[in-house]
C-alpha positions as CSV (number, residue, x, y, z in Angstrom):
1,X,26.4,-9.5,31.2
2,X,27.0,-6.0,30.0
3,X,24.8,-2.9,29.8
4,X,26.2,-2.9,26.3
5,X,24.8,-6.5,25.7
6,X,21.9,-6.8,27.7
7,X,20.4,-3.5,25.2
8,X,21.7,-5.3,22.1
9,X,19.7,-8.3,23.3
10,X,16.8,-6.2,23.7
11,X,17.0,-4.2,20.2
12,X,17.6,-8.3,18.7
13,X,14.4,-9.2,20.5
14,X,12.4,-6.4,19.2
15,X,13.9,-6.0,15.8
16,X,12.8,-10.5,15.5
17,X,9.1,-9.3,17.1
18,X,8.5,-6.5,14.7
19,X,9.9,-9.1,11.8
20,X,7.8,-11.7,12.8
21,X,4.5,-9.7,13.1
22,X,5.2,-8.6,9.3
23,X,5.7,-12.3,8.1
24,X,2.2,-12.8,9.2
25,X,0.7,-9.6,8.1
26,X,1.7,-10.6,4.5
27,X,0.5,-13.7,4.6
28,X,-2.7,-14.3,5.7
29,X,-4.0,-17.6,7.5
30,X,-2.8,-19.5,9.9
31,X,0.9,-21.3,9.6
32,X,2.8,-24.0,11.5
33,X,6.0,-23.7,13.5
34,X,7.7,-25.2,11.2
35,X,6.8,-23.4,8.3
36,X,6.9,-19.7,10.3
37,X,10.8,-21.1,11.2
38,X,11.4,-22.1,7.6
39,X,10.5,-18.6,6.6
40,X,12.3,-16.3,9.4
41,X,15.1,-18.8,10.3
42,X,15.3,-17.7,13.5
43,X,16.0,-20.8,16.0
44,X,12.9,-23.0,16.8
45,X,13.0,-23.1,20.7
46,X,13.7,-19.0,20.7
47,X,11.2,-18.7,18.0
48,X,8.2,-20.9,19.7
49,X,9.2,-18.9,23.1
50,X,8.4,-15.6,21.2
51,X,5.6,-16.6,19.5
52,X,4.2,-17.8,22.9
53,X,4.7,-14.7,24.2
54,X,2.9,-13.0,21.1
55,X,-0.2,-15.2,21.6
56,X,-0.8,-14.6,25.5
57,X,-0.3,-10.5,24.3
58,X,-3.1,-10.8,21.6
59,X,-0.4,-9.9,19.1
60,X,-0.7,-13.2,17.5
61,X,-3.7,-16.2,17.5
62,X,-3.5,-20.0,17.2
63,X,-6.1,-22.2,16.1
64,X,-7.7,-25.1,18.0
65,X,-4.9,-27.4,17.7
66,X,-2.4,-24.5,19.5
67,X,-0.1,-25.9,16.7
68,X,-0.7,-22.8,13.9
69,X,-0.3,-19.2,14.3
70,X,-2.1,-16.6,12.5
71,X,-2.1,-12.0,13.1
72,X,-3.9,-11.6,16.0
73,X,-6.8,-9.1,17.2
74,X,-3.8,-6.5,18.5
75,X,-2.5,-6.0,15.1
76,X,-5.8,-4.6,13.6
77,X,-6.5,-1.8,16.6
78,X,-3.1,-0.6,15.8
79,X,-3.4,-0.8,12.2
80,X,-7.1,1.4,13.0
81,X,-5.8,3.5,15.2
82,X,-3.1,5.3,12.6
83,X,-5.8,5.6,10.5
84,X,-7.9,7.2,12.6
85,X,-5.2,9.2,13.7
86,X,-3.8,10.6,10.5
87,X,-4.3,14.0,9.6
88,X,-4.2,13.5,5.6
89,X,-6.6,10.6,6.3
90,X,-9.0,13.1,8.4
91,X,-8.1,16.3,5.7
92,X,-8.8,14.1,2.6
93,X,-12.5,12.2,3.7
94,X,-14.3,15.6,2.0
95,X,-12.8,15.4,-0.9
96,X,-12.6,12.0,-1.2
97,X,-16.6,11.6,-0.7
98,X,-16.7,14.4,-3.5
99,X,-14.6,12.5,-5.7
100,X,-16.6,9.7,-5.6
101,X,-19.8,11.1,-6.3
102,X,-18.3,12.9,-9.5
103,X,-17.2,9.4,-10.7
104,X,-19.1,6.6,-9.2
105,X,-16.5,5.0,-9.5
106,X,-14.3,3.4,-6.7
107,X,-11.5,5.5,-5.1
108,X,-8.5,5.3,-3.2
109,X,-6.1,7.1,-0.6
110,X,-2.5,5.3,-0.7
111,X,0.7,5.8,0.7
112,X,4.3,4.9,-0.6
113,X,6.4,2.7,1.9
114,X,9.5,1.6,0.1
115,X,8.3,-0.2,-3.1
116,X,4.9,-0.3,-2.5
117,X,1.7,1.3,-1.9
118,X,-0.7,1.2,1.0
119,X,-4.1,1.9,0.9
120,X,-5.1,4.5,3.6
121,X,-8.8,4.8,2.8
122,X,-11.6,3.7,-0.1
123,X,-15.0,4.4,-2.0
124,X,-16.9,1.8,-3.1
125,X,-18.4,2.4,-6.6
126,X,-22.3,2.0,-6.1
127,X,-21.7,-0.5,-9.5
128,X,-22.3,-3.6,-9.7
129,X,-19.1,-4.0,-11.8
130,X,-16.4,-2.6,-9.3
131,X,-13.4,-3.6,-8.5
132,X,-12.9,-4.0,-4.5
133,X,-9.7,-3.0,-2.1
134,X,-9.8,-3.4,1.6
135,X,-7.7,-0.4,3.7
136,X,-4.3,-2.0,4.4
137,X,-3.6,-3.7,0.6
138,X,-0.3,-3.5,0.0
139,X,1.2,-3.5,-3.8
140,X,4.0,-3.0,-5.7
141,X,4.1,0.8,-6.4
142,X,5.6,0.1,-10.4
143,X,2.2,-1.7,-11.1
144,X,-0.5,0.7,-10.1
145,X,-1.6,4.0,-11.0
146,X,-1.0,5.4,-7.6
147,X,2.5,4.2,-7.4
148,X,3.5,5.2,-10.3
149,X,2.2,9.1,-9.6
150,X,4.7,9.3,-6.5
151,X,7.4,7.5,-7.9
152,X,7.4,10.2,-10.7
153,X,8.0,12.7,-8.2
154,X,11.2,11.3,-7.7
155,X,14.1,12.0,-10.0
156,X,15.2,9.3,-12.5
157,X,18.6,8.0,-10.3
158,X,16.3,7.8,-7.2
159,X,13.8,5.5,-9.0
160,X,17.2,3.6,-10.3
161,X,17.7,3.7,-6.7
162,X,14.7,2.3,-5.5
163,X,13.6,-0.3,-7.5
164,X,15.3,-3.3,-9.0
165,X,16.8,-3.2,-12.9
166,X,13.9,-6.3,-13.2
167,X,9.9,-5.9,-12.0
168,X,7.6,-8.3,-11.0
169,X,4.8,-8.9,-13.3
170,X,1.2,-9.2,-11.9
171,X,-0.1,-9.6,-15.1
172,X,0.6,-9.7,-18.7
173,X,0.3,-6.3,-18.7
174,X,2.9,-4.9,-16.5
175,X,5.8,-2.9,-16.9
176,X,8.6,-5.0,-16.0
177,X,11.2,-3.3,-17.0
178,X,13.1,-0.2,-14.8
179,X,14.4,1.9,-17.5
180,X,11.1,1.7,-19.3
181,X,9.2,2.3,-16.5
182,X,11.0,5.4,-15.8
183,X,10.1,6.5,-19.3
184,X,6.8,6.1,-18.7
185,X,7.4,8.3,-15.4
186,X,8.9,11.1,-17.5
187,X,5.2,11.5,-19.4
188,X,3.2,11.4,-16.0
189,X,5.2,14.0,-15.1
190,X,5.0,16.1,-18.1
191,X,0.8,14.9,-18.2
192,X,0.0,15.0,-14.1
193,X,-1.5,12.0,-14.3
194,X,-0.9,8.0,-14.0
195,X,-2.6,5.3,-15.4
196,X,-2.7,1.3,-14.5
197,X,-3.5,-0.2,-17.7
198,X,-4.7,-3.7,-16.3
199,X,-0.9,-3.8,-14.9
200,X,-2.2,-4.9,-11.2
201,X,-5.4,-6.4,-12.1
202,X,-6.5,-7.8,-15.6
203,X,-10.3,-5.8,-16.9
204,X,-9.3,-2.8,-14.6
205,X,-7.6,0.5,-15.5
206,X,-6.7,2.9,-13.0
207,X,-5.8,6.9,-13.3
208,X,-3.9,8.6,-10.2
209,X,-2.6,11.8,-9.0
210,X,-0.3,12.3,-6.2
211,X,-0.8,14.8,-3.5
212,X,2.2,17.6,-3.7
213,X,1.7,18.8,0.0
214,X,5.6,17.7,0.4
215,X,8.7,16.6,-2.2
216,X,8.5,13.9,-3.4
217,X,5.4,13.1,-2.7
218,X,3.8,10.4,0.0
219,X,0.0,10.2,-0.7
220,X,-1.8,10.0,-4.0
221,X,-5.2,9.5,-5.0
222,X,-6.6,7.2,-7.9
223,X,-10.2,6.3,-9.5
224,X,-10.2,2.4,-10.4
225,X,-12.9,1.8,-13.5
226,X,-14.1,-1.6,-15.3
227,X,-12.4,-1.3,-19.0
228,X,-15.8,-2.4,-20.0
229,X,-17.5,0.5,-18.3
230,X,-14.6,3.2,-19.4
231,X,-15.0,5.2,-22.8
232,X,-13.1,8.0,-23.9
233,X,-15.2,10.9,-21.9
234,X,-15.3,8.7,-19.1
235,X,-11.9,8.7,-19.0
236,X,-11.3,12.2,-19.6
237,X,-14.2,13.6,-16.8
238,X,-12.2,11.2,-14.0
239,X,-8.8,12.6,-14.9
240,X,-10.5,15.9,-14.6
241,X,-11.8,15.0,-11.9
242,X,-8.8,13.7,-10.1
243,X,-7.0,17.6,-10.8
244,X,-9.6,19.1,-9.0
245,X,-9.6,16.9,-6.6
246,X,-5.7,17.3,-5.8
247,X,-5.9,21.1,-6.1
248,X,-8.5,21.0,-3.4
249,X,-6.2,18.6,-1.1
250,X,-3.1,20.0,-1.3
251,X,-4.2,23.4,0.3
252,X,-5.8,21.5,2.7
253,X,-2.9,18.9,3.7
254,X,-0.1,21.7,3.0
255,X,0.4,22.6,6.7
256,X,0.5,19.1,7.8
């Protein structure tokens, strides 16, 4: 075998291992050979080697039976250890605690990656009626508030680019078409501000602002309220809110 072959071997093996971990991130709970094959379509003996291999590494986990596999322990000190290590995450925790004392409301540090959004860090409302988000949620960036502030940072034929002429709805609410999505982009623009009108989850608007410390924009910041809890100078004070709030970061993440 050539050098040639035995590297493109290598790049295949990684390229299936880094696929594989990301079926299971994404779906949570444990899943049978059959089913993770079904999936992946990778070959079944190549694929049960691999995944082998990804259990004795800690990568992935099996349950009693050693006949379903689940993300494994390895996954989340990775996943913990970019957040730990990432300067906006560290630059932003001021603010962020700042922000949600102003509000009480719940808040939240995301990040585009493709399509979606991924949530980098969160503030619980003290509420009883909040809405909840674990770090790591990942969701489509044309249905939330924070998605919706970066994507406007982009021009018009880059969203086109982007994103698919037809959206997914995740609920009644959502904007599932491109072109009238963009429209929508062209007033955040204009206004600075993005809101989630129930879009992403039904009884819950969101308002978001993204973080201009580079073009387009990567990071944004959002405040997530109960419609039943929001009124009209509620609404204004967290939008206010969420300018001051960005004028403080973006000095502060500038230079990163």
């Amino acid at each position: 075998m050539s050098a040639a072959e035995t590297g493109g071997s290598q790049v295949k093996s990684a390229v299936r291992t880094v696929e594989l971990l990301e079926y299971f991130a994404g779906r949570p709970g444990m899943h049978s050979l059959a089913s993770v094959q079904e999936a992946v379509g990778y070959p079944k003996s190549s694929l049960y080697m691999l995944l082998r291999t990804l259990v004795d590494l800690g990568w992935i986990e099996t349950d009693a039976t050693g006949t379903r596999y689940g993300i494994g322990v390895r996954a989340l000190l990775v996943g913990t250890s970019y957040i730990d290590g990432d300067e906006v995450v560290a630059a932003a925790r001021p603010t962020l605690d700042r922000l949600s004392d102003d509000t009480t409301e719940t808040i939240h540090l995301a990040r585009l990656d493709g399509t979606d959004v991924v949530c980098l860090a969160t503030r619980q409302s003290p509420h009883h009626l909040r809405p909840f988000t674990r770090v790591g949620r990942r969701l489509p960036a044309h249905a939330t508030s924070l998605g919706k502030a970066l994507l406007a940072t982009y021009t018009d034929e880059q969203v086109r680019a982007m994103l698919p002429p037809a959206l997914a709805p995740l609920t009644e609410h959502t904007l599932t078409d491109r072109e009238q999505l963009i429209e929508e982009l062209h007033a955040v623009r204009e206004q600075g501000c993005a809101v989630d009108r129930e879009e992403n989850t039904l009884g819950l608007r969101c308002f978001g602002v993204a973080i201009p410390y580079r073009t387009p924009a990567r990071d944004a910041i959002s405040c997530s309220v109960p419609v039943a809890r929001l009124t009209p100078g509620h609404e204004q004070m967290i939008k206010e809110a969420l300018f001051d709030a960005r004028d403080r970061l973006t000095p502060a993440t500038r230079r990163l």
